[in-house]
DOSE-806872 format. One record per residue: residue number from 1; residue in three letters; x, z, y of N, C-alpha, C, O in turn. Coordinates in steps of 0.05 Angstrom, whole numbers. Layout:
N
<lumfi><n>NUM</n><res>ALA</res><n_c1>X</n_c1><n_c3>Z</n_c3><n_c2>Y</n_c2><ca_c1>X</ca_c1><ca_c3>Z</ca_c3><ca_c2>Y</ca_c2><c_c1>X</c_c1><c_c3>Z</c_c3><c_c2>Y</c_c2><o_c1>X</o_c1><o_c3>Z</o_c3><o_c2>Y</o_c2></lumfi>
...
This chain:
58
<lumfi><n>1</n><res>UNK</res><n_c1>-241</n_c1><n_c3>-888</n_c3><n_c2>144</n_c2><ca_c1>-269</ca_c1><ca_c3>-896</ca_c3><ca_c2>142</ca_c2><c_c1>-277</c_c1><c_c3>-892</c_c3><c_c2>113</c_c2><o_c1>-263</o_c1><o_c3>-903</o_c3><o_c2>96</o_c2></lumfi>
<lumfi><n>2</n><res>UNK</res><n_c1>-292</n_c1><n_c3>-882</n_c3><n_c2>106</n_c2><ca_c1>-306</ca_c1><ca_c3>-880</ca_c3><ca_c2>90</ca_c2><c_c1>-319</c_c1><c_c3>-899</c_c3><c_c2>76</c_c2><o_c1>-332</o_c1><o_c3>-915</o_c3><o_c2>90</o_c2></lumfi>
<lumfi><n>3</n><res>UNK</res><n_c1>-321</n_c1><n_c3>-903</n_c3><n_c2>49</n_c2><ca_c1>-330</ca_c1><ca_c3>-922</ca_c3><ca_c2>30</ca_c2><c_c1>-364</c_c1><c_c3>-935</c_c3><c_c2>34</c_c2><o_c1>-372</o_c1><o_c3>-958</o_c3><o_c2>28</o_c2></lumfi>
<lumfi><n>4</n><res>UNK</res><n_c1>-382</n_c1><n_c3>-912</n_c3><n_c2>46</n_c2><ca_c1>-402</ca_c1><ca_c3>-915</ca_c3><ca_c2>50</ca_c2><c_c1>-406</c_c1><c_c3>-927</c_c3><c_c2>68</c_c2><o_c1>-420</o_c1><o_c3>-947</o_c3><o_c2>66</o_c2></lumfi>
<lumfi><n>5</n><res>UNK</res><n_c1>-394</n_c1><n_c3>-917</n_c3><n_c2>96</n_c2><ca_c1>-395</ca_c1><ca_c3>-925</ca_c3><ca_c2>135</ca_c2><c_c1>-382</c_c1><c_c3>-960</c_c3><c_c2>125</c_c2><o_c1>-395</o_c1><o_c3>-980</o_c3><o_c2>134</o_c2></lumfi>
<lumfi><n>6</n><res>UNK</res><n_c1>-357</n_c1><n_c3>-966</n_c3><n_c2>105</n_c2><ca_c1>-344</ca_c1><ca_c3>-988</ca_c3><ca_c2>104</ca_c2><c_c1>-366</c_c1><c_c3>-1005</c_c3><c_c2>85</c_c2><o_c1>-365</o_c1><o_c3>-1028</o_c3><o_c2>93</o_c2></lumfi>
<lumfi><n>7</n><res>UNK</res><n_c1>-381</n_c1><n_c3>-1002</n_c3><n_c2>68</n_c2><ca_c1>-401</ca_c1><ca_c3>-1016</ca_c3><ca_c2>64</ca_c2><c_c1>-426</c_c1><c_c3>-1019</c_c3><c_c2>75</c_c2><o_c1>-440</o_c1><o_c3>-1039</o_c3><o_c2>72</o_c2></lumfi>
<lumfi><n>8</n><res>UNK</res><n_c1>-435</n_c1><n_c3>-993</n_c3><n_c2>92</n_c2><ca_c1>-460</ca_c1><ca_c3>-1002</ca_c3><ca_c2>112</ca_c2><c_c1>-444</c_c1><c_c3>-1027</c_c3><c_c2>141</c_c2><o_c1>-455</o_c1><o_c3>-1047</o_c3><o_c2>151</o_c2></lumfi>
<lumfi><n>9</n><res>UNK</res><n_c1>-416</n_c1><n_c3>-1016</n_c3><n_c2>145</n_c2><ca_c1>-415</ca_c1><ca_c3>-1043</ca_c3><ca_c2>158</ca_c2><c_c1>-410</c_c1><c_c3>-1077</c_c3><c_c2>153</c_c2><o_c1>-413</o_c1><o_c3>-1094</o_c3><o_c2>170</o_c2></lumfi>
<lumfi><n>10</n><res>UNK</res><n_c1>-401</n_c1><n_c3>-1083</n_c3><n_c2>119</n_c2><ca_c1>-405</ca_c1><ca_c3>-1099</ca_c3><ca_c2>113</ca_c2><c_c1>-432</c_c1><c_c3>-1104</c_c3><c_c2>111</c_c2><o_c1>-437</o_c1><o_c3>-1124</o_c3><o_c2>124</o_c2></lumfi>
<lumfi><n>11</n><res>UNK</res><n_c1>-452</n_c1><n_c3>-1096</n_c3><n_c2>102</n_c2><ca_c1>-481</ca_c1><ca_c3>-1098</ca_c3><ca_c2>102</ca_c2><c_c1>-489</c_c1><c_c3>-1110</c_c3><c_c2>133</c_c2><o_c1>-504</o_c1><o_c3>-1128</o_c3><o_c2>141</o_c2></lumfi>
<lumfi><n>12</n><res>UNK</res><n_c1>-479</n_c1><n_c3>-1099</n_c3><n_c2>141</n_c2><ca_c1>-498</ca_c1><ca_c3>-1107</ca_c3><ca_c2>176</ca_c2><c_c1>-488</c_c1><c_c3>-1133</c_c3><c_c2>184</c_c2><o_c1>-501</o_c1><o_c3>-1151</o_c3><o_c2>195</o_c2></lumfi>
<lumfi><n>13</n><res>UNK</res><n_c1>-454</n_c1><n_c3>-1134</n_c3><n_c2>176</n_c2><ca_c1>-446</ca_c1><ca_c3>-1166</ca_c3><ca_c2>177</ca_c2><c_c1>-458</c_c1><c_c3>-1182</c_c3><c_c2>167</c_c2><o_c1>-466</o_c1><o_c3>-1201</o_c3><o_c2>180</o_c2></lumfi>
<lumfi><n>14</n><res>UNK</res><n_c1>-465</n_c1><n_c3>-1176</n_c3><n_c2>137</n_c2><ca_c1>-481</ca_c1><ca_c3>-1192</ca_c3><ca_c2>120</ca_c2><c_c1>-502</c_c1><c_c3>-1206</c_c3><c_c2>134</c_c2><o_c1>-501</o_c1><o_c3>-1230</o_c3><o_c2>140</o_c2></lumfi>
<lumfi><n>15</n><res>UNK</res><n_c1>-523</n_c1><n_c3>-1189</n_c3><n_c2>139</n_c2><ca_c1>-543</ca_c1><ca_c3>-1189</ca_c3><ca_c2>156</ca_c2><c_c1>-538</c_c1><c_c3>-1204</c_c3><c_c2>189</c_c2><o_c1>-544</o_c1><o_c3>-1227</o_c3><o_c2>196</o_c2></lumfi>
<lumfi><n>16</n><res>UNK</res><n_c1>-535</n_c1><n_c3>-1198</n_c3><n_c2>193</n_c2><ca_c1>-517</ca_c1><ca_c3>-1220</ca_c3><ca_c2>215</ca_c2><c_c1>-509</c_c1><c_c3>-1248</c_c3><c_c2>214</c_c2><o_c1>-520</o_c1><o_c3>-1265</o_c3><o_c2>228</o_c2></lumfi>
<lumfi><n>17</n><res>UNK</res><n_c1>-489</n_c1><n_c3>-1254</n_c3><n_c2>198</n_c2><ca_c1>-496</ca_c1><ca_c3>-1276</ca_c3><ca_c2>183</ca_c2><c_c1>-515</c_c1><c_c3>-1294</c_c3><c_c2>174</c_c2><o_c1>-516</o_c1><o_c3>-1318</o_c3><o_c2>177</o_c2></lumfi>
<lumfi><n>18</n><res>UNK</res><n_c1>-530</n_c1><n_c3>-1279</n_c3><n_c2>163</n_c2><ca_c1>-568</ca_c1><ca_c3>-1287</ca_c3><ca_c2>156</ca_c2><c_c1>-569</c_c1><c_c3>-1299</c_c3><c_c2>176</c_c2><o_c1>-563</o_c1><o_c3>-1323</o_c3><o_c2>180</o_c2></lumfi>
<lumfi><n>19</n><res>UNK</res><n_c1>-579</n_c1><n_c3>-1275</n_c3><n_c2>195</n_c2><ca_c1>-595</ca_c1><ca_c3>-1296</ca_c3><ca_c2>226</ca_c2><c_c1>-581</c_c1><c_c3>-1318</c_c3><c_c2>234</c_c2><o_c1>-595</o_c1><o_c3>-1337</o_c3><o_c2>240</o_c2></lumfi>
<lumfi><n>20</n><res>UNK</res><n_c1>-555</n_c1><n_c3>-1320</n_c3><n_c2>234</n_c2><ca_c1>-541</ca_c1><ca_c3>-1338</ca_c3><ca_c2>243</ca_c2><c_c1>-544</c_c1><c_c3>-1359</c_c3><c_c2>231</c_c2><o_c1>-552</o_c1><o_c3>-1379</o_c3><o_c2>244</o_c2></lumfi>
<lumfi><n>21</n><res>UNK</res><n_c1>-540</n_c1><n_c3>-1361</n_c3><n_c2>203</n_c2><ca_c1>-551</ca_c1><ca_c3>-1382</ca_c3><ca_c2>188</ca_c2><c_c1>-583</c_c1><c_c3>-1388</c_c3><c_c2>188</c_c2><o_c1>-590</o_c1><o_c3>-1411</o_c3><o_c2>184</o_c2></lumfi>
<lumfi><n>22</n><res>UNK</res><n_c1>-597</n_c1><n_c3>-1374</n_c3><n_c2>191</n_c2><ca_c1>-626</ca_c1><ca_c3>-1379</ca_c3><ca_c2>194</ca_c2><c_c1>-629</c_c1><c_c3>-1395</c_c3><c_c2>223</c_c2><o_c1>-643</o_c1><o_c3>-1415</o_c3><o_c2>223</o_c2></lumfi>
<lumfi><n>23</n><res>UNK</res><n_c1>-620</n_c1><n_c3>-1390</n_c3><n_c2>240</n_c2><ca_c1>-613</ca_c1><ca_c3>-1395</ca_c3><ca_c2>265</ca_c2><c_c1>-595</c_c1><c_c3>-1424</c_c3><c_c2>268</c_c2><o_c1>-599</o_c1><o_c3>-1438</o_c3><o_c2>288</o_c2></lumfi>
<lumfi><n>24</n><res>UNK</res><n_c1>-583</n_c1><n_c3>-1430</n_c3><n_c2>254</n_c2><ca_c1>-563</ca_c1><ca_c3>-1455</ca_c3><ca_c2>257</ca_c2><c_c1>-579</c_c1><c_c3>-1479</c_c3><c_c2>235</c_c2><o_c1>-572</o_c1><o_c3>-1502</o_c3><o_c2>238</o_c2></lumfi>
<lumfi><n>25</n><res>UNK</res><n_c1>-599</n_c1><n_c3>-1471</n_c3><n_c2>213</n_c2><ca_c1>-611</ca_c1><ca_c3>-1483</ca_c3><ca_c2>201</ca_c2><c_c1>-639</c_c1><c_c3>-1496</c_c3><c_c2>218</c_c2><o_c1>-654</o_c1><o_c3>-1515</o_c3><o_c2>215</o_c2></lumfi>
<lumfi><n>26</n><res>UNK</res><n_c1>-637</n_c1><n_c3>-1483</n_c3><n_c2>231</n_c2><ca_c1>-667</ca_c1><ca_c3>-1481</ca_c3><ca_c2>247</ca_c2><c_c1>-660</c_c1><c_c3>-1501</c_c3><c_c2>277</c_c2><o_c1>-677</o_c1><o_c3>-1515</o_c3><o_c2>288</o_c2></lumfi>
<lumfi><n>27</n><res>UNK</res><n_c1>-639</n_c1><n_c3>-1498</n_c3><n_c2>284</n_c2><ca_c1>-623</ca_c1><ca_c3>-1516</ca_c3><ca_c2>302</ca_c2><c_c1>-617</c_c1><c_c3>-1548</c_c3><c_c2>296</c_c2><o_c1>-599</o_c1><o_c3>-1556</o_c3><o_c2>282</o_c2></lumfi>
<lumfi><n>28</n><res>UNK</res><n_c1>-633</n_c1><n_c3>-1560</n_c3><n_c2>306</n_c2><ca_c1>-620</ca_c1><ca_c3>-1590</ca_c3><ca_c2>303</ca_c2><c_c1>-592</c_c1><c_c3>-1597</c_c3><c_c2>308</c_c2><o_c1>-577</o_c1><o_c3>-1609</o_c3><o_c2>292</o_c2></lumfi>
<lumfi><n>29</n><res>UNK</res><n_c1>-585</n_c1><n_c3>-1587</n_c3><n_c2>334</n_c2><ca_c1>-552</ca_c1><ca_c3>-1594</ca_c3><ca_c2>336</ca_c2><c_c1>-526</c_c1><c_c3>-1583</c_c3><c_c2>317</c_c2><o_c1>-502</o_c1><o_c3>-1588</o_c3><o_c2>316</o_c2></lumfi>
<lumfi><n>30</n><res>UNK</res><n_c1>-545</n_c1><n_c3>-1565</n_c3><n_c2>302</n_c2><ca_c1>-521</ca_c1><ca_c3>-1553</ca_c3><ca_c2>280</ca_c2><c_c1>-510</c_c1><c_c3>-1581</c_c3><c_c2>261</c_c2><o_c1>-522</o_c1><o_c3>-1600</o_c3><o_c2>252</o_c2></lumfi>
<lumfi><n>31</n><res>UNK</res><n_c1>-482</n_c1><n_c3>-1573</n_c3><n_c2>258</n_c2><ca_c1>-476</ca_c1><ca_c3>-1589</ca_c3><ca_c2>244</ca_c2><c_c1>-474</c_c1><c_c3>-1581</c_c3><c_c2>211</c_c2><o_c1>-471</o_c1><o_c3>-1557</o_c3><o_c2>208</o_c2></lumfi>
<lumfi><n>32</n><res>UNK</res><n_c1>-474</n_c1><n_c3>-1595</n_c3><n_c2>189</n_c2><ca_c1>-468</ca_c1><ca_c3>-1593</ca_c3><ca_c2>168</ca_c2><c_c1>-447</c_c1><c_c3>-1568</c_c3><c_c2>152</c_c2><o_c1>-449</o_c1><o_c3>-1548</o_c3><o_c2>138</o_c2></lumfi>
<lumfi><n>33</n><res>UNK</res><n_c1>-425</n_c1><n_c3>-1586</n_c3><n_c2>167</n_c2><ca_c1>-397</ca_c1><ca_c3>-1568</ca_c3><ca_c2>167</ca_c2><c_c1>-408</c_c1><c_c3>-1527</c_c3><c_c2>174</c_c2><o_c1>-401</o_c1><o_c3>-1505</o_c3><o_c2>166</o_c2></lumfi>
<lumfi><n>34</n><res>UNK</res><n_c1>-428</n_c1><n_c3>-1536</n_c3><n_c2>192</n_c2><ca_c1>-423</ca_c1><ca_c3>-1496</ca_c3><ca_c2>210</ca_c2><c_c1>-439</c_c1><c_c3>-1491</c_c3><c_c2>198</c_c2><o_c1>-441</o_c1><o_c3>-1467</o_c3><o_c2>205</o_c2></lumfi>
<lumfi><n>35</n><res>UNK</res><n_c1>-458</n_c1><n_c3>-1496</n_c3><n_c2>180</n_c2><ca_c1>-477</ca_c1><ca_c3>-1484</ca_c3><ca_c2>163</ca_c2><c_c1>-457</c_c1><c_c3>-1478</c_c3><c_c2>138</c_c2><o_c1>-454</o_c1><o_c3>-1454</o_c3><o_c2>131</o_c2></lumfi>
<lumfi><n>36</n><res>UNK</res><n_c1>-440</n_c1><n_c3>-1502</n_c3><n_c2>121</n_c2><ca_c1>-424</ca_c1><ca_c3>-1491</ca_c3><ca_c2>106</ca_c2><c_c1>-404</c_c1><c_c3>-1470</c_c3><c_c2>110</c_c2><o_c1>-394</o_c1><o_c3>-1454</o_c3><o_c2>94</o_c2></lumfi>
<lumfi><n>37</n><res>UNK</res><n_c1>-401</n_c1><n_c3>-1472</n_c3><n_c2>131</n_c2><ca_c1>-376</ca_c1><ca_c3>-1440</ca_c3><ca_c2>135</ca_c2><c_c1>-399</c_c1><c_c3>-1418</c_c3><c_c2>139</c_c2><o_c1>-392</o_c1><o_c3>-1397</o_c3><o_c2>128</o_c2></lumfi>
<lumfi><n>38</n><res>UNK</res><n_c1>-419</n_c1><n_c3>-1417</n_c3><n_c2>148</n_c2><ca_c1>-432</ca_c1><ca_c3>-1389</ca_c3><ca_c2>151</ca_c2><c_c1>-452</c_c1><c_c3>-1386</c_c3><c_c2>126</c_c2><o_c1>-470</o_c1><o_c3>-1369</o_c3><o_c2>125</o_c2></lumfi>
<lumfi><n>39</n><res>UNK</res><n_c1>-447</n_c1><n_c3>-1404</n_c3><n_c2>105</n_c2><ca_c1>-453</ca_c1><ca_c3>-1396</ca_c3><ca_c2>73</ca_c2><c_c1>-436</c_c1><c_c3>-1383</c_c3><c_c2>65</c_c2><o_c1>-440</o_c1><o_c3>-1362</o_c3><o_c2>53</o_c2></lumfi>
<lumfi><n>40</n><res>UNK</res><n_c1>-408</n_c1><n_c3>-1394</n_c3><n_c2>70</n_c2><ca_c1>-384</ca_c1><ca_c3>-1384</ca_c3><ca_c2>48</ca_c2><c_c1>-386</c_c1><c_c3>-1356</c_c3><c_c2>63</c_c2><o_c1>-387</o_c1><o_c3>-1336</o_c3><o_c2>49</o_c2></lumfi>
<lumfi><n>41</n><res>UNK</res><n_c1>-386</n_c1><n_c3>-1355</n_c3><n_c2>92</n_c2><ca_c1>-369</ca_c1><ca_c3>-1338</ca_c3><ca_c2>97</ca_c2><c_c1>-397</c_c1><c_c3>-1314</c_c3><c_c2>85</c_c2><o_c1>-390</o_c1><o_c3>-1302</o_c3><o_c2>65</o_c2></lumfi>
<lumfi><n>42</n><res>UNK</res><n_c1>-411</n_c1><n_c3>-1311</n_c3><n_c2>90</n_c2><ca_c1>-431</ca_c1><ca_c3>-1298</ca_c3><ca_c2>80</ca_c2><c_c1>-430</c_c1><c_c3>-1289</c_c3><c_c2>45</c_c2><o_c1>-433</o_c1><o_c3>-1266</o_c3><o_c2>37</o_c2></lumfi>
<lumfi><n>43</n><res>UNK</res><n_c1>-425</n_c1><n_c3>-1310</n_c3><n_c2>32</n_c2><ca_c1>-429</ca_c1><ca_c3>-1299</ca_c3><ca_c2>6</ca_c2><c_c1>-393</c_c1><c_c3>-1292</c_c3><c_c2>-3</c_c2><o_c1>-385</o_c1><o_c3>-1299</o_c3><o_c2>-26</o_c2></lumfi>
<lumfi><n>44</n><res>UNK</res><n_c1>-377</n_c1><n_c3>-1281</n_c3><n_c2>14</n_c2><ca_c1>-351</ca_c1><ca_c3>-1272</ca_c3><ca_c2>17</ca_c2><c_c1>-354</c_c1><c_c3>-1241</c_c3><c_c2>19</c_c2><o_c1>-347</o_c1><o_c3>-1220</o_c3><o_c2>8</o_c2></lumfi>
<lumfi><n>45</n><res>UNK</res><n_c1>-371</n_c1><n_c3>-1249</n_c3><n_c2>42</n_c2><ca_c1>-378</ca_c1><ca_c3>-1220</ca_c3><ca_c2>49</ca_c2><c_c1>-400</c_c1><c_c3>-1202</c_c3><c_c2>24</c_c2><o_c1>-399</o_c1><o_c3>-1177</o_c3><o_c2>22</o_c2></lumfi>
<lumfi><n>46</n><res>UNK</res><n_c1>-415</n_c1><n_c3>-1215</n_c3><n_c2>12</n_c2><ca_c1>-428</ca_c1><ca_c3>-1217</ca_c3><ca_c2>-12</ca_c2><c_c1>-413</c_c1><c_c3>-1213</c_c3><c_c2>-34</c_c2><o_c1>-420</o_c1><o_c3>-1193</o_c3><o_c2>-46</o_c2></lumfi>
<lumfi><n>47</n><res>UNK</res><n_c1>-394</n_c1><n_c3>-1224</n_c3><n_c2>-43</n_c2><ca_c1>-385</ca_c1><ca_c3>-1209</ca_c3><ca_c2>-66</ca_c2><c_c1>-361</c_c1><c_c3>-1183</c_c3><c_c2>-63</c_c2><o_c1>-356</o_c1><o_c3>-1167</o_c3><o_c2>-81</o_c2></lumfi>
<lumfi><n>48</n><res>UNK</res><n_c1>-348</n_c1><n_c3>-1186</n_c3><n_c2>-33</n_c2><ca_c1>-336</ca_c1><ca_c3>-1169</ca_c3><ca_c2>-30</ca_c2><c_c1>-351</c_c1><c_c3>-1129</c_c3><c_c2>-28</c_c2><o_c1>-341</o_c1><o_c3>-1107</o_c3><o_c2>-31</o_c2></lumfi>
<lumfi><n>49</n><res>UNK</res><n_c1>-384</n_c1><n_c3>-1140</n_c3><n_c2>-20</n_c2><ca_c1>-392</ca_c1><ca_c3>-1110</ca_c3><ca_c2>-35</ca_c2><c_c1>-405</c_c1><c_c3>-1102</c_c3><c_c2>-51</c_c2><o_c1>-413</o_c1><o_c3>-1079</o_c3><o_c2>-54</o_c2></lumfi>
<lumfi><n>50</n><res>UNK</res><n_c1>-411</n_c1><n_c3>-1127</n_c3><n_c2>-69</n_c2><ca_c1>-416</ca_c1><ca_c3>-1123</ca_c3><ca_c2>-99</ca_c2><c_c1>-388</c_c1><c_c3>-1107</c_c3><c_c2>-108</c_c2><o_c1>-389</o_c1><o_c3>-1086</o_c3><o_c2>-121</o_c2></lumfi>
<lumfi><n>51</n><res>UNK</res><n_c1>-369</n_c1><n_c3>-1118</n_c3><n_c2>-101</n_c2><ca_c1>-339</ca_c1><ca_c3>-1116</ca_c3><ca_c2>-113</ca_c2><c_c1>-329</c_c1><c_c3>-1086</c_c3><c_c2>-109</c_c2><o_c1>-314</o_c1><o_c3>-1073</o_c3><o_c2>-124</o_c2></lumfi>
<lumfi><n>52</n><res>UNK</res><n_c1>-346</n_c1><n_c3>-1078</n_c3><n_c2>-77</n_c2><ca_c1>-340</ca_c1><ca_c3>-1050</ca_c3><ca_c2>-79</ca_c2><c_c1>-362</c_c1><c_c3>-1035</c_c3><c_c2>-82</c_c2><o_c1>-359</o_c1><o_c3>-1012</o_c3><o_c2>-76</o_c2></lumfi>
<lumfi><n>53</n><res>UNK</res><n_c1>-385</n_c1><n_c3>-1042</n_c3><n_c2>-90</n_c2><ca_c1>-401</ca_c1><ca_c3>-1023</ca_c3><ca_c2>-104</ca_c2><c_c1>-406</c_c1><c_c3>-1030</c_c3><c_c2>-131</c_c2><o_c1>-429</o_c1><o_c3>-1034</o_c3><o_c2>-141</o_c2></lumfi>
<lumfi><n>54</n><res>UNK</res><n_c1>-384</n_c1><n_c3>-1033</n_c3><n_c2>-141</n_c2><ca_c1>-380</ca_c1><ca_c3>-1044</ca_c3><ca_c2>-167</ca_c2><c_c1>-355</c_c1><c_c3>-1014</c_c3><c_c2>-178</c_c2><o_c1>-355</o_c1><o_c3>-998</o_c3><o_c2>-197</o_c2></lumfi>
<lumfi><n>55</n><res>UNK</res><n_c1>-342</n_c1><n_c3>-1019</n_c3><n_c2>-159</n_c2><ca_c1>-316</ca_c1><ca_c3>-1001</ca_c3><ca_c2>-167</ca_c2><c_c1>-324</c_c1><c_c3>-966</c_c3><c_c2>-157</c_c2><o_c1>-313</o_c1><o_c3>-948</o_c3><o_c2>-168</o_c2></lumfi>
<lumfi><n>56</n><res>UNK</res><n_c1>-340</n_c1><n_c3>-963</n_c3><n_c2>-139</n_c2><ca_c1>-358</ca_c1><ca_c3>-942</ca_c3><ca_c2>-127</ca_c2><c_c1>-374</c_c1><c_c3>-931</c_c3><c_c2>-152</c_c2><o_c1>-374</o_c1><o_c3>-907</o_c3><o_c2>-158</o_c2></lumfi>
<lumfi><n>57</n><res>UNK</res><n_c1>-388</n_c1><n_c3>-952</n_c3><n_c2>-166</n_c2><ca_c1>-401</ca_c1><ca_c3>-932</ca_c3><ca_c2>-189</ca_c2><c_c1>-383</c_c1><c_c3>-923</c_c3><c_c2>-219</c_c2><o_c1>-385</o_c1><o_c3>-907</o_c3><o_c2>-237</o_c2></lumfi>
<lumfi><n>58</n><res>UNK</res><n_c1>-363</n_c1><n_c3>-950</n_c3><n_c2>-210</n_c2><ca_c1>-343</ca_c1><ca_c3>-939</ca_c3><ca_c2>-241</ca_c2><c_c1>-331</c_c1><c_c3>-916</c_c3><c_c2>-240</c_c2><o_c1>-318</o_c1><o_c3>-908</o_c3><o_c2>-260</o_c2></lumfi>
């Protein structure tokens, strides 16, 4: 896979995530806890393609 195809699919995860979290914020029955895991896991996925379009332009 390719560097590009492997960061447009982290991107779409990313994005995914969003709704989910926009979606679980927007939800009364969400709990605390499942909002904190779909931050982390989100800004995981967040620095992991800073990290590779970090090393992509070096």
């Amino acid at each position: 896979m390719s560097l590009q195809a492997h960061l447009g699919e982290l991107h779409a995860k990313h994005k995914a995530l969003e709704a989910a979290l926009a979606d679980a914020i927007n939800h009364p029955a969400s709990s605390d806890a499942e909002i904190a895991e779909l931050k982390r896991k989100k800004l995981k996925l967040k620095d992991e393609i800073s990290r590779l379009e970090h090393q992509h332009a070096a």
